[in-house]
N, C-alpha and C positions, 0 to 999 in steps of 0.2 A: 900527167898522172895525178899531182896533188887536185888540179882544178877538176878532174871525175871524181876526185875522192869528194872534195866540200860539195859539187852537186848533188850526191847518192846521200849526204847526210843532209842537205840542204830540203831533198825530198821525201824523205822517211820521214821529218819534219812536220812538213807540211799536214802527210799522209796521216800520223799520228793526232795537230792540230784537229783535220778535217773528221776523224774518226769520234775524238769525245763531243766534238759539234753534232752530231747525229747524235749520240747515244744521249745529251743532253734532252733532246726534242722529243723521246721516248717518257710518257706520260707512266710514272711509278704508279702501281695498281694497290688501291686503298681498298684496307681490309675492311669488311662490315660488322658494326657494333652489334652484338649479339644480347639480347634483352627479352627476357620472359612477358607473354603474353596472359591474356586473363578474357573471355569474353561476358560482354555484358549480360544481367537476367534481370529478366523480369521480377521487382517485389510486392510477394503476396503476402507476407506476415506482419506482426504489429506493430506500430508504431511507439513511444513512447514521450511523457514527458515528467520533469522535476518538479515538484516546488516544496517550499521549506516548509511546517509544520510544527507543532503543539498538542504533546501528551496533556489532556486532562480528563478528572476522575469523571467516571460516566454517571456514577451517583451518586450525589453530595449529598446526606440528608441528617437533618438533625432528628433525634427518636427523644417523645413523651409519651406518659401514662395518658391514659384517658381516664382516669381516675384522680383524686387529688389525694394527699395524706404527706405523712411523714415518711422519710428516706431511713430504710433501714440497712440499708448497702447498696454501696456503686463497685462493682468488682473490679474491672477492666481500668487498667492505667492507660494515661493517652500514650499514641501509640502502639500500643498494645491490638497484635492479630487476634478477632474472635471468628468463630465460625458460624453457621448458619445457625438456630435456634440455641443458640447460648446464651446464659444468664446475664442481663446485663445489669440491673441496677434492681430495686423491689421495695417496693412500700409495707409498710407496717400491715398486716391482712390483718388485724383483731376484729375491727369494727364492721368491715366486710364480713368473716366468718359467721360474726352474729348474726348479722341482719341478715343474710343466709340460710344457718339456720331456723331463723323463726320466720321467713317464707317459706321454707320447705315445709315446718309445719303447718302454715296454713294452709299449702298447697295439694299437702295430704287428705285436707281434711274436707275443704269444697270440692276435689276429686272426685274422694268416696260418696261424698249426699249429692254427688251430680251424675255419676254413674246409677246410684240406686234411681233417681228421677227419672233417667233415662228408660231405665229397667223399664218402670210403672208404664211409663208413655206409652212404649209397644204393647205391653198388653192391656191400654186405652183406659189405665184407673184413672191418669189425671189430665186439667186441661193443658193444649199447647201453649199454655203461655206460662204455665209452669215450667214446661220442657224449653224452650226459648231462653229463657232466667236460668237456666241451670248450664245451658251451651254459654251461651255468653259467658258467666261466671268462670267457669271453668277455664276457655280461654284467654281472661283477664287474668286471672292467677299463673297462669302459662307462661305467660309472654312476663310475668314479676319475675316470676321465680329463677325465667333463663335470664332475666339481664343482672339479676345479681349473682347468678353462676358466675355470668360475661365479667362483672366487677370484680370478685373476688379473684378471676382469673389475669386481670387486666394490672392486679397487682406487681404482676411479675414484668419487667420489661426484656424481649429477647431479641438477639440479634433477628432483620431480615432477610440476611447473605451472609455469604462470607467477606471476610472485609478489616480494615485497620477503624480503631477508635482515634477521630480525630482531634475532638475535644469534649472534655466534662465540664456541663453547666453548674452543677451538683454535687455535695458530696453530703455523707451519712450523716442524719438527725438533723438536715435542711426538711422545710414541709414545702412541697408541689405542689401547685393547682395544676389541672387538668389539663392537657394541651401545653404546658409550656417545656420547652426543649431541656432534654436533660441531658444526653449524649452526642454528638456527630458520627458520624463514621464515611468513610470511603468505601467503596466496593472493589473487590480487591481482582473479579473474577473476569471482569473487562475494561476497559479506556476510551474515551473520545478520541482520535486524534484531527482535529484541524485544520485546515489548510484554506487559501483563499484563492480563487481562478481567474482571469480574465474573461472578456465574453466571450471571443473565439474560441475559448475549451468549452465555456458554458451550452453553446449555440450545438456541441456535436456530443453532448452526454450518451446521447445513444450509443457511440463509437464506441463508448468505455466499455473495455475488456476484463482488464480485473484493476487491481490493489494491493499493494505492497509498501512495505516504508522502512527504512534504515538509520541504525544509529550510530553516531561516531563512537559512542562508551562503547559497544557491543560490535566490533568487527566480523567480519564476514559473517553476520546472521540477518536476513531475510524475514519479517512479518507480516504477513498476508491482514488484509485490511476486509472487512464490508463496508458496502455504500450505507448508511442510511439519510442523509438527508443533504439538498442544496438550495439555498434560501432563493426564491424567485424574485429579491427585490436587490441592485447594490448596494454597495456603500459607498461613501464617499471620493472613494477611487478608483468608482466603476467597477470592483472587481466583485465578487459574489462568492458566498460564507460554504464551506463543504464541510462538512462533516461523516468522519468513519467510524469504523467500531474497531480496535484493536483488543484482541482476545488474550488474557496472560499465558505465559509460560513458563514451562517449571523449569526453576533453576535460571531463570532470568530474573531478578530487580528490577522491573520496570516500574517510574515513579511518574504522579502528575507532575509537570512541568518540565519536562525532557524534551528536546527539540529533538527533531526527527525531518527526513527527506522523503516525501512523499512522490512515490513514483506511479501513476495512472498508464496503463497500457489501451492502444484503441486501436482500428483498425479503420481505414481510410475506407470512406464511401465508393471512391471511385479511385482507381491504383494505375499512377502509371510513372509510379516507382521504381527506378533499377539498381541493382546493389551490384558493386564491387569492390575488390579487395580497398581497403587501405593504403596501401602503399602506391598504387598508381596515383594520388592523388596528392598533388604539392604545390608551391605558392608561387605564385609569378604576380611581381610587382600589385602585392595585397588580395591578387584574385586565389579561386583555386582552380586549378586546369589539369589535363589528364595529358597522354599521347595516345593519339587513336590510331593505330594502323591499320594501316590498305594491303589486305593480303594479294591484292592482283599487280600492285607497284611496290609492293614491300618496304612503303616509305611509312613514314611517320607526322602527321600533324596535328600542331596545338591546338586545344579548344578548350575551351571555359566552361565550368560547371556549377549546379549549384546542388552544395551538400544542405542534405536536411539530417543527417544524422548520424553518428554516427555507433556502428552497434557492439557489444561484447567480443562476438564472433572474429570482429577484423574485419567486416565490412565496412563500407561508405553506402550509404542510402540517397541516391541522386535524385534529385525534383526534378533538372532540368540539366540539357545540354547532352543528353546523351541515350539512344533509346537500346532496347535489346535486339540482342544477337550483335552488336558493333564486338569491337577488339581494340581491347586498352593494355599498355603496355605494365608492367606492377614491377618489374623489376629492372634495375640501369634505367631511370628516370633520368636523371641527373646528365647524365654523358652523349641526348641527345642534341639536334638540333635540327628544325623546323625543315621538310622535304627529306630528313636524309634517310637513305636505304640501311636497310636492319636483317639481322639473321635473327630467326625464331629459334630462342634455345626449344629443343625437342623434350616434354615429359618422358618420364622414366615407364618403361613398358610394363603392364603390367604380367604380361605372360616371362619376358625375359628379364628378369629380376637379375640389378648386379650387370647385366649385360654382358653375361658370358656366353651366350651363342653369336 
């Protein structure tokens, strides 16, 4: 009886041994990573690129009489805002005045005996070479009498824009000859800003889109640039000279010699551009590579990319390694590995909101 007993346990034993031996060999079924997809597209919009820049005054100009005399006042201190025909400085008029007035009277006076000559001519009392000497005359008196108006007027010096005084050569009861600089000013109403290119930006100016530029003093404000010139010869470092026009703004400070970031937008001759999200796109051993999924094997494989940009939006703008309509994974990058099968988390429907039906 004992020796059935230790057999019956001796075989339940075994029976139990032999059972976790099977259930051992049974293969545990591995759940699949579930990871947001993104398909690729095509890019048809612009491209962009940076470079650093230089506010300067679009027009530097020193102002003289064209007259000479003594300085009877310089109004404007440097620095000092003037507006477009404002007073700026003015010569003594006395000796203008006079000699004005007594051109005007002689101006009156060959007039009248050139008009009555004229009178005579038409009705043929006198000869044409009377009448000849009388036009002539009169036009020589003409052409006096306006350029000492021009003088006496030339007196006054005014502003030719609006604009800052940058500096006085001058000041009152100094005597001027004619042409020599007596005020500076800046123009206050627009800016140069400068930048310098490479040839490869040089070579596709056509491309160029618009013009904008940015300042560090001035956060989130945006100022729209015009082209006007790019110098057809390099310099010394191969690069080539760009110049814009930046327009001022009210209620902005903007001064020469501000650095600024010059942003050029253009659009690619020939596009075969594809944009997607950001976040599929991370670093493996210095490269940048995606995971592209195979919706017929539901797996996942690495591939290499090449980012040309990237944009506001949250895109990545791909040159190469990837074309459209493919399928990149943008979210659980991180937790795959190369073949392995994935579940497509499902977008949110847009008829059943919430997912309550």
């Amino acid at each position: 009886m004992i020796m059935m007993r230790k057999l019956v346990i001796l075989m339940s034993g075994l029976i139990t041994l032999f059972g976790a031996c099977q259930r051992s060999k049974v293969p545990r079924e591995v759940k699949n990573v579930t990871v947001k997809t993104d398909t690729v597209e095509a890019h048809e919009g612009e491209l962009s690129i940076v470079y650093p820049g230089k506010v300067y005054a679009a027009s530097d100009i020193s102002l003289s009489f064209r007259v000479a005399g003594p300085i009877i006042a310089v109004l404007p201190e440097e620095g000092a805002f003037v507006k477009k025909g404002q007073l700026l400085a003015e010569i003594d008029p006395r000796d203008y005045k006079i000699q004005l007035a007594a051109t005007e009277a002689e101006y009156k006076q060959i007039k009248g005996e050139a008009e009555r000559v004229m009178e005579l001519y038409k009705r043929g009392s006198i000869a044409i070479n009377d009448y000849e000497k009388a036009v002539y005359g009169l036009k020589q008196i003409t052409a006096k009498y306006e350029a000492h108006k021009n003088a006496l007027r030339d007196t006054r010096l005014l502003a030719p824009f609006d604009g800052y005084v940058q500096k006085r050569f001058y000041d009152a009861h100094e005597t001027v000859a004619a042409g020599y600089p007596v005020i500076s000013m800046i123009n206050s109403n627009y800016f140069d800003v400068e930048i310098d290119i490479p040839t490869s930006d040089y070579v596709r100016q056509k491309q160029f889109k618009s013009f904008y530029c940015t300042f560090d003093v001035f956060p989130g404000k945006v100022f729209p640039l015009e082209l006007v010139e790019v110098t057809r010869k390099a310099n010394l470092n191969q690069l080539y000279h760009m110049k814009l026009r930046l327009k001022a703004v009210d209620d902005v400070d903007i001064a020469a010699g501000m650095s600024v970031n010059v942003t050029i937008e253009y659009v690619p001759l020939v596009s075969q551009l594809v944009a997607i999200p950001l976040s599929a796109v991370f670093d493996k051993n210095g490269s940048s590579v995606v995971w592209v999924y195979n919706p017929t094997s539901a797996t996942v494989s690495l591939r290499e990319v090449d980012v040309k940009q990237l944009l506001k939006s949250g895109d990545a703008i791909i040159q190469a390694g990837l074309q459209a309509g493919e399928i990149v994974v943008s979210a659980g990058v991180h937790s795959l590995e190369e073949g392995m099968k994935v579940e497509v988390l499902k977008g949110a429907s847009k008829t059943n909101v919430g997912g309550l039906l």
